[in-house]
TISEGU-900691 format. One record per residue (C-alpha): residue number from 1; residue in three letters; x negated, y, z negated. Coordinates in pm, 1 decimal. Layout:
! residues N
@num:NUM | residu:ala | u:X | v:Y | w:Z;
...
END
This chain:
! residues 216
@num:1 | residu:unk | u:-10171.8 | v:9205.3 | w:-9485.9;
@num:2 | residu:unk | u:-9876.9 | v:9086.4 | w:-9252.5;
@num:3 | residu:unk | u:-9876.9 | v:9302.2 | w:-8939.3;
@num:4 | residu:unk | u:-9503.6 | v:9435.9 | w:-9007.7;
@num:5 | residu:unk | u:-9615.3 | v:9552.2 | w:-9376.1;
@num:6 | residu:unk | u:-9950.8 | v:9748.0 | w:-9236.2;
@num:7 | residu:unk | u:-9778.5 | v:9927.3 | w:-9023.9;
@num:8 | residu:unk | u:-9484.2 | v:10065.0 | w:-9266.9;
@num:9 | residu:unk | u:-9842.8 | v:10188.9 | w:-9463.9;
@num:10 | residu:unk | u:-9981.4 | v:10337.6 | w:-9150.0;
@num:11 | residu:unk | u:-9605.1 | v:10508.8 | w:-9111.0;
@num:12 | residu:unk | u:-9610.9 | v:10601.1 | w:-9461.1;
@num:13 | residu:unk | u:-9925.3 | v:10766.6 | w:-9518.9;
@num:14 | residu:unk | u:-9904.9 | v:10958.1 | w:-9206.1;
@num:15 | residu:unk | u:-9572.2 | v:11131.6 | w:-9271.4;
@num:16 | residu:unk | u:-9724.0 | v:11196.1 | w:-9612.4;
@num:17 | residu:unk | u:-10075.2 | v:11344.8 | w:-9420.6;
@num:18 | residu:unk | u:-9807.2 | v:11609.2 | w:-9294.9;
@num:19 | residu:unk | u:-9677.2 | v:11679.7 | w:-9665.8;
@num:20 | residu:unk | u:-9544.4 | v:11549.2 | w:-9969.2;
@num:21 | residu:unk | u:-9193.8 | v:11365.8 | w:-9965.8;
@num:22 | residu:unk | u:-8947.3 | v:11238.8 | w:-10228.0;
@num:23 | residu:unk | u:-8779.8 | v:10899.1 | w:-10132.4;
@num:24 | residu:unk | u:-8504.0 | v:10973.6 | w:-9933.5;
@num:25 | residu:unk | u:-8682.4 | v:11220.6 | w:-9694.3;
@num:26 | residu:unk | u:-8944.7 | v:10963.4 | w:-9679.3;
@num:27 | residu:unk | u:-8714.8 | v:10688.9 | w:-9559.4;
@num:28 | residu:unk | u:-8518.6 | v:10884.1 | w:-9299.3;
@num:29 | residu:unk | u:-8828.4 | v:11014.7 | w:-9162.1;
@num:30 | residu:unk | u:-8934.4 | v:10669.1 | w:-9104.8;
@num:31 | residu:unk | u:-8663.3 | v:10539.9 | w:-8965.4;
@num:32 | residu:unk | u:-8741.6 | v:10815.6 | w:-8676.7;
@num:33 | residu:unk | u:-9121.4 | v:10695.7 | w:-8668.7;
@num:34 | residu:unk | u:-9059.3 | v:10340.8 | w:-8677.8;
@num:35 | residu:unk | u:-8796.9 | v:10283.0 | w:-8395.8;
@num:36 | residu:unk | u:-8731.3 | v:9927.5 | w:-8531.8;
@num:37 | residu:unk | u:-8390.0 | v:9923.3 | w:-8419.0;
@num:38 | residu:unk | u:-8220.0 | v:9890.6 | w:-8762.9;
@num:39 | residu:unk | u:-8235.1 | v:10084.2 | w:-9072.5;
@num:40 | residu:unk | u:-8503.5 | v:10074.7 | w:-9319.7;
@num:41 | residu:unk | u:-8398.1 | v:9943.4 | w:-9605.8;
@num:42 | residu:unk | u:-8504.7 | v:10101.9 | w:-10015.4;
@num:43 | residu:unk | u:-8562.0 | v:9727.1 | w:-10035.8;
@num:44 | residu:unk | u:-8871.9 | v:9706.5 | w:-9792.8;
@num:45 | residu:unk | u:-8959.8 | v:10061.3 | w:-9906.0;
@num:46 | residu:unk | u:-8995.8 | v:10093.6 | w:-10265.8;
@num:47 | residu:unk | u:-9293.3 | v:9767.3 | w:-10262.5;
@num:48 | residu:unk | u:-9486.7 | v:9902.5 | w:-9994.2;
@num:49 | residu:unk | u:-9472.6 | v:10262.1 | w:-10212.9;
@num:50 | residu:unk | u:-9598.5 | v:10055.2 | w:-10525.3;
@num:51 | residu:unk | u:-9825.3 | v:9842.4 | w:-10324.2;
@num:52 | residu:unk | u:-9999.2 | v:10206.1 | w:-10234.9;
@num:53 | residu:unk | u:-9960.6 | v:10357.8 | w:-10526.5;
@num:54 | residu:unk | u:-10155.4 | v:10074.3 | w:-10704.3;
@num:55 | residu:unk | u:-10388.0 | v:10073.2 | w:-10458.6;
@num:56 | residu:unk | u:-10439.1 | v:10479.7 | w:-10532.6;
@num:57 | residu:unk | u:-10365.1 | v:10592.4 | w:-10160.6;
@num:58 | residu:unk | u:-10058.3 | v:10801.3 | w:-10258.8;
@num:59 | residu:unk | u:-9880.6 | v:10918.1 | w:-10580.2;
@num:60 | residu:unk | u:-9616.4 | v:11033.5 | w:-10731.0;
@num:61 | residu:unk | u:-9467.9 | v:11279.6 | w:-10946.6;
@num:62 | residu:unk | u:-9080.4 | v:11390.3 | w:-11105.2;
@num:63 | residu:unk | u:-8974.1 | v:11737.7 | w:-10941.7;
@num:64 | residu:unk | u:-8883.1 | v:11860.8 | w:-10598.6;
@num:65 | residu:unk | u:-9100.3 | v:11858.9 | w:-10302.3;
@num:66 | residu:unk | u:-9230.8 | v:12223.9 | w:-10380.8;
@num:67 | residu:unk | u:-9329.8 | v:12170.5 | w:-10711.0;
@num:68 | residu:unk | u:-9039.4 | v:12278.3 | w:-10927.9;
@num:69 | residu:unk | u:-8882.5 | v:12129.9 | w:-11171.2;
@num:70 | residu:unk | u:-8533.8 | v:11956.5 | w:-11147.2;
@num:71 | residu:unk | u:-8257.8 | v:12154.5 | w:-11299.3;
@num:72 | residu:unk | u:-8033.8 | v:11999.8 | w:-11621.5;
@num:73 | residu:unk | u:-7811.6 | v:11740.7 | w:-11530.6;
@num:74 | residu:unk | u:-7938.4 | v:11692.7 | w:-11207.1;
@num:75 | residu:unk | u:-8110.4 | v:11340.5 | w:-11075.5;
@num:76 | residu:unk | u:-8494.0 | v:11391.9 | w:-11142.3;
@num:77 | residu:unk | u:-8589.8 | v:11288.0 | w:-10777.0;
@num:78 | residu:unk | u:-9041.7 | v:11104.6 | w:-10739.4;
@num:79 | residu:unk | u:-9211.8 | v:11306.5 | w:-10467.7;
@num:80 | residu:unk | u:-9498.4 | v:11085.6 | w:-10303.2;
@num:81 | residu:unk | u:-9765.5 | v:11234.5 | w:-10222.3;
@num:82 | residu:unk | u:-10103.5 | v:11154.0 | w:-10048.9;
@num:83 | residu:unk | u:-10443.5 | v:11096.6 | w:-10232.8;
@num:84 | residu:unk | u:-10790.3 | v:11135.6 | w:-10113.6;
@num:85 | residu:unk | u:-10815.0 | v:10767.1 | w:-10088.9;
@num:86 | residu:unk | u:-10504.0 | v:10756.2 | w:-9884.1;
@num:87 | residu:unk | u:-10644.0 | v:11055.3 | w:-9662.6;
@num:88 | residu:unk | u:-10946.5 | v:10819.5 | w:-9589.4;
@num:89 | residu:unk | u:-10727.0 | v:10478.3 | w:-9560.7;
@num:90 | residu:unk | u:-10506.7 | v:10709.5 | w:-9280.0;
@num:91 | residu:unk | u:-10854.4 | v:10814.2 | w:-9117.8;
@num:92 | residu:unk | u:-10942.4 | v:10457.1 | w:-9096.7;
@num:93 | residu:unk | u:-10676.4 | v:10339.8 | w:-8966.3;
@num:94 | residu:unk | u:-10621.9 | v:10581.3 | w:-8723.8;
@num:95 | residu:unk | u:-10968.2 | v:10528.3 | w:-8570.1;
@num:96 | residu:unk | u:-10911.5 | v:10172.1 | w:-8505.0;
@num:97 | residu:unk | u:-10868.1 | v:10099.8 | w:-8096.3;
@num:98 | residu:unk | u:-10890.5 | v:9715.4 | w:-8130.9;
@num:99 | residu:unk | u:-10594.3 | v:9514.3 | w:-7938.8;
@num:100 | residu:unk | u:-10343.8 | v:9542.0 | w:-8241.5;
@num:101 | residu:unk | u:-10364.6 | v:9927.1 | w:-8208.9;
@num:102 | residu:unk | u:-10143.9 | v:9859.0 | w:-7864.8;
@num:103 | residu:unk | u:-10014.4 | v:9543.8 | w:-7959.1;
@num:104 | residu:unk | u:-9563.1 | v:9650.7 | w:-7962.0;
@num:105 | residu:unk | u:-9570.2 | v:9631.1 | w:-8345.5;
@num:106 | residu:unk | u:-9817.8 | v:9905.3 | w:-8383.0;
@num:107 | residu:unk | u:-9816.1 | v:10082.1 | w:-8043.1;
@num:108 | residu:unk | u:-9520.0 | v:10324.6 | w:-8157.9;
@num:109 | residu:unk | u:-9651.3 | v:10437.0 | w:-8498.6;
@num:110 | residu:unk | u:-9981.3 | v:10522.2 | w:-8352.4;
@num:111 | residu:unk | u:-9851.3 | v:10728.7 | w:-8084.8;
@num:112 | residu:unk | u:-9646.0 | v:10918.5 | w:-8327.0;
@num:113 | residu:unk | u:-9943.2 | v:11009.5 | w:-8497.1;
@num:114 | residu:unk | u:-10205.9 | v:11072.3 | w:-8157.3;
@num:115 | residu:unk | u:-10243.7 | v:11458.5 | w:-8281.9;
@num:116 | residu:unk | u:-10466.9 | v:11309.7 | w:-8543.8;
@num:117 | residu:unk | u:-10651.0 | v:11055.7 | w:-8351.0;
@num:118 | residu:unk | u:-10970.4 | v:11157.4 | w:-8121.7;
@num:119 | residu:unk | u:-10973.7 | v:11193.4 | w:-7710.6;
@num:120 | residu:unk | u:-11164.8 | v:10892.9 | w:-7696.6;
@num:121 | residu:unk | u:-10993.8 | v:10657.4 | w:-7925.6;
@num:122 | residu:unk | u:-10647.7 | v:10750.2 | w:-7794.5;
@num:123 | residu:unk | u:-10778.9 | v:10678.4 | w:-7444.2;
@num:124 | residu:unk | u:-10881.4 | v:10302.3 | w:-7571.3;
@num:125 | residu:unk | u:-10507.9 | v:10256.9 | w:-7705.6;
@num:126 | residu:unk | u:-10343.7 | v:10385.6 | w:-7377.1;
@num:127 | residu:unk | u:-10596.8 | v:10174.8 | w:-7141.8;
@num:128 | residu:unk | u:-10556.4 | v:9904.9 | w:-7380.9;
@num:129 | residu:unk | u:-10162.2 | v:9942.6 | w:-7386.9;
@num:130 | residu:unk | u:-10116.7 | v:9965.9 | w:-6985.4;
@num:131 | residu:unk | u:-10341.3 | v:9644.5 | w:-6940.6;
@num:132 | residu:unk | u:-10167.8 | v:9471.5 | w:-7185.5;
@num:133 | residu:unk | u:-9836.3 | v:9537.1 | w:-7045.0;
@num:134 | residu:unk | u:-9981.6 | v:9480.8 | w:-6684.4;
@num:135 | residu:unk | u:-10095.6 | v:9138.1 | w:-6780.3;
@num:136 | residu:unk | u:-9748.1 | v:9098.0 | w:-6907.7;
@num:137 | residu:unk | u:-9553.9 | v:9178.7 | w:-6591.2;
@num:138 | residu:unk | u:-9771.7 | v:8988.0 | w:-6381.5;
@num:139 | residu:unk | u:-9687.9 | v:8661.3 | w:-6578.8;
@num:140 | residu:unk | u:-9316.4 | v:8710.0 | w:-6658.9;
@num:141 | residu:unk | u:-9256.8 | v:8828.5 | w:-6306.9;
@num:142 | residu:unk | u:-9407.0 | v:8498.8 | w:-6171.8;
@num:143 | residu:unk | u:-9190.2 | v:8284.7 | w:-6431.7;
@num:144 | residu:unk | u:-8901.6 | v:8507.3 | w:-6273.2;
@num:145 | residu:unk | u:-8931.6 | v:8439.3 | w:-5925.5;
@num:146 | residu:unk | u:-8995.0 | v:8054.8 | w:-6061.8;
@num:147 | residu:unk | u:-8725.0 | v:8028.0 | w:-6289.5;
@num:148 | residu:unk | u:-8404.7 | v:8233.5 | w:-6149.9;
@num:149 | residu:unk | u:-8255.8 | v:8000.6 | w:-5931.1;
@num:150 | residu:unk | u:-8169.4 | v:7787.4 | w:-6253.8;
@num:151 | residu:unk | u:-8037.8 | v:8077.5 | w:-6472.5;
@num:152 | residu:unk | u:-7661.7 | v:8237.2 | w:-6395.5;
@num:153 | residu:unk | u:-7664.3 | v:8610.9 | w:-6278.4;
@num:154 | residu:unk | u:-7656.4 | v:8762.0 | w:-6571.4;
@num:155 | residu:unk | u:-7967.0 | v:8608.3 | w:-6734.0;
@num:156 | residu:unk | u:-8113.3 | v:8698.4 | w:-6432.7;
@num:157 | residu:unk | u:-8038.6 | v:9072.7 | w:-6464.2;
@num:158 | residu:unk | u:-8132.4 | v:9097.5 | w:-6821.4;
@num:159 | residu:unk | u:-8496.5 | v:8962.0 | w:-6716.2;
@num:160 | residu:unk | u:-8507.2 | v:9211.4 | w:-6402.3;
@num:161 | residu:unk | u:-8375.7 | v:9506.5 | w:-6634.9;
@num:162 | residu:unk | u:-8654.0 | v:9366.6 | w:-6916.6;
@num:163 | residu:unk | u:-8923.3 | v:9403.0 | w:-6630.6;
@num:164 | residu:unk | u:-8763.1 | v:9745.7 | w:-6516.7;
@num:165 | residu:unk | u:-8831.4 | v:9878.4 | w:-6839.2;
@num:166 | residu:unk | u:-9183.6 | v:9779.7 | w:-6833.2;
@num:167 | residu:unk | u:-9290.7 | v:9953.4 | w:-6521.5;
@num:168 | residu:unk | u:-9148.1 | v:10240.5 | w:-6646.4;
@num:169 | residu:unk | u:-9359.9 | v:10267.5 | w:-6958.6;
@num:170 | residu:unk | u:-9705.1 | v:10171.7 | w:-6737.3;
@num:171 | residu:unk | u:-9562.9 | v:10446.3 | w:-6559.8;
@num:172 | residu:unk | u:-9537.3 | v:10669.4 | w:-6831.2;
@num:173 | residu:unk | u:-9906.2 | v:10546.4 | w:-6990.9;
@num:174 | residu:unk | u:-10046.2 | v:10612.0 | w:-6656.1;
@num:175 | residu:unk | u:-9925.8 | v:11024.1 | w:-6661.5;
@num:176 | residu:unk | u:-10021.3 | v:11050.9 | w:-7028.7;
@num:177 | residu:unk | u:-10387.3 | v:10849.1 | w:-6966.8;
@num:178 | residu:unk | u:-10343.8 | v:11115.3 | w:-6651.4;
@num:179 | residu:unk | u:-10354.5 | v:11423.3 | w:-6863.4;
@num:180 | residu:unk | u:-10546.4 | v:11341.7 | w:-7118.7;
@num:181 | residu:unk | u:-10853.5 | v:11304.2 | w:-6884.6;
@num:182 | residu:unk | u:-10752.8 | v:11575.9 | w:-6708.5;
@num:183 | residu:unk | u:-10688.2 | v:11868.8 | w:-7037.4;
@num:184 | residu:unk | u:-10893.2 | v:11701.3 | w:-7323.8;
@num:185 | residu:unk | u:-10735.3 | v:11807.6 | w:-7667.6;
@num:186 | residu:unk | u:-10356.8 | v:11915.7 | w:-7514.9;
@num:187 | residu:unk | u:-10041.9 | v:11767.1 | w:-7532.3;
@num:188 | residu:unk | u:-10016.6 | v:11584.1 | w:-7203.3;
@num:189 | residu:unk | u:-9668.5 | v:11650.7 | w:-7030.2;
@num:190 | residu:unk | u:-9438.3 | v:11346.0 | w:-6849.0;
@num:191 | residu:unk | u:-9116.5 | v:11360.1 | w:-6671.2;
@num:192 | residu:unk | u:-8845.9 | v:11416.9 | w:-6849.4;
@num:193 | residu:unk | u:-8627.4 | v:11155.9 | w:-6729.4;
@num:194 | residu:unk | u:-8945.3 | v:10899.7 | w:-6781.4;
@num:195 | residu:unk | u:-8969.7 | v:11050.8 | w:-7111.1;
@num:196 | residu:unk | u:-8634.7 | v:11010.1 | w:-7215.2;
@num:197 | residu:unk | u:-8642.6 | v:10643.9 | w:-7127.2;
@num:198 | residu:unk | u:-8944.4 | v:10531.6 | w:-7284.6;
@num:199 | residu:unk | u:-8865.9 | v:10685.2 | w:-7617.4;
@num:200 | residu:unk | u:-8540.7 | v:10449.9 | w:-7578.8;
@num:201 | residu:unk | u:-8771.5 | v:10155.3 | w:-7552.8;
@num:202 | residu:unk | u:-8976.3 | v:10200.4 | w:-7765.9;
@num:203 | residu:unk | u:-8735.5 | v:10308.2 | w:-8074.1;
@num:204 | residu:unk | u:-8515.7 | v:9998.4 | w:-8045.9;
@num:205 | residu:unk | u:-8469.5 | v:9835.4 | w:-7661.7;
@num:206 | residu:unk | u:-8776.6 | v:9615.8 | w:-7693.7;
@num:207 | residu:unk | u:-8552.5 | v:9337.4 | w:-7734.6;
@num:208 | residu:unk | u:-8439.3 | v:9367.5 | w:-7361.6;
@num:209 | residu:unk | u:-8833.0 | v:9370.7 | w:-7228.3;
@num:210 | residu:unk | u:-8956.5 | v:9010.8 | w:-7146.2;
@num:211 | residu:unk | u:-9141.3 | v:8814.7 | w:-7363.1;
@num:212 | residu:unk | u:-9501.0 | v:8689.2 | w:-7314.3;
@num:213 | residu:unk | u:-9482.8 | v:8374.1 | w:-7202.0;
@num:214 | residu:unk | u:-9851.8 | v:8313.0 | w:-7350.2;
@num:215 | residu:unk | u:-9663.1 | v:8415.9 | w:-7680.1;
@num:216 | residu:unk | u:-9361.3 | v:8308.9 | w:-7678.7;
END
């Protein structure tokens, strides 16, 4: 499965871990989760659904998220719900600390969903993240210093305000790997203003961080 299209099914089946959703609750609710920086289309949504529900990890049923039914005349609206296969398929996934679990594609969804996820395993993914993104300042900030003097000021300033945004999130992953060692099993508390900023990047500014030059 592409990376892009397993992590719209790791979106998906967590909202619907929290309760059943018809379509258009489902979508909005991902655009929040997601942080792609554009809208989720029905057209990427409605094959992933299928792709699940043929798989058996969710289904679906006419009526409105409680249960009723949908009045006369009225649009008969598909709730989605999750299955016990899907329960299982989110409990997998979610257990998984491997490098894609903090890879930027994946990072954001799994954070989003870190209430579910055990002390240890969400320790892996923060370590994991702040290396990674260590690893990555240490190589773009030497192509910086190597590479400036040929670019015009504001190419320069876009790469500094790329690696600015990148300290700030070790930053943040260093108070949240912080608390979590220090109060197992609570929500671990940042700085507002470092809170406010990272949420930023990661729901749609990514395009402003450097990329790898091992990966680019």
């Amino acid at each position: 499965m592409a990376r892009r299209g397993e992590t719209l099914e790791l979106a998906v089946l967590g909202l619907l871990h929290e309760s059943p959703m018809h379509g258009y609750e489902l979508r909005k609710q991902l655009n929040v989760v997601l942080g792609w920086g554009r809208v989720l289309s029905y057209g990427s949504l409605y094959p992933a659904l299928k792709k699940m529900l043929k798989a058996g990890y969710i289904a679906e049923h006419v009526g409105g998220v409680d249960g009723a039914t949908v009045g006369v005349g009225r649009r008969q609206r598909i709730v989605y719900e999750l299955t016990a296969a899907g329960n299982d398929r989110f409990a997998g996934l979610m257990s998984e600390a491997g490098p894609s679990a903090w890879e930027d594609d994946n990072f954001d969804v799994r954070f989003a969903f870190f209430s579910r996820t055990d002390m240890e395993i969400r320790l892996r993914i923060l370590e994991g993240r702040r290396t990674r993104l260590e690893e990555r300042l240490e190589r773009v900030q030497s192509q910086l210093e190597r590479t400036q003097k040929q670019m015009d000021r504001y190419a320069t300033e876009l790469q500094r305000h790329g690696v600015e945004s990148v300290e700030r999130e070790v930053r943040w992953l260093s108070e949240l790997i912080q608390a979590e060692r220090a109060a197992p099993g609570t929500a671990p508390t940042v700085h507002q203003d470092d809170n406010h900023e990272n949420a930023a990047h990661s729901a749609g500014n990514r395009g402003t961080v450097p990329a790898d030059p091992e990966r680019s």
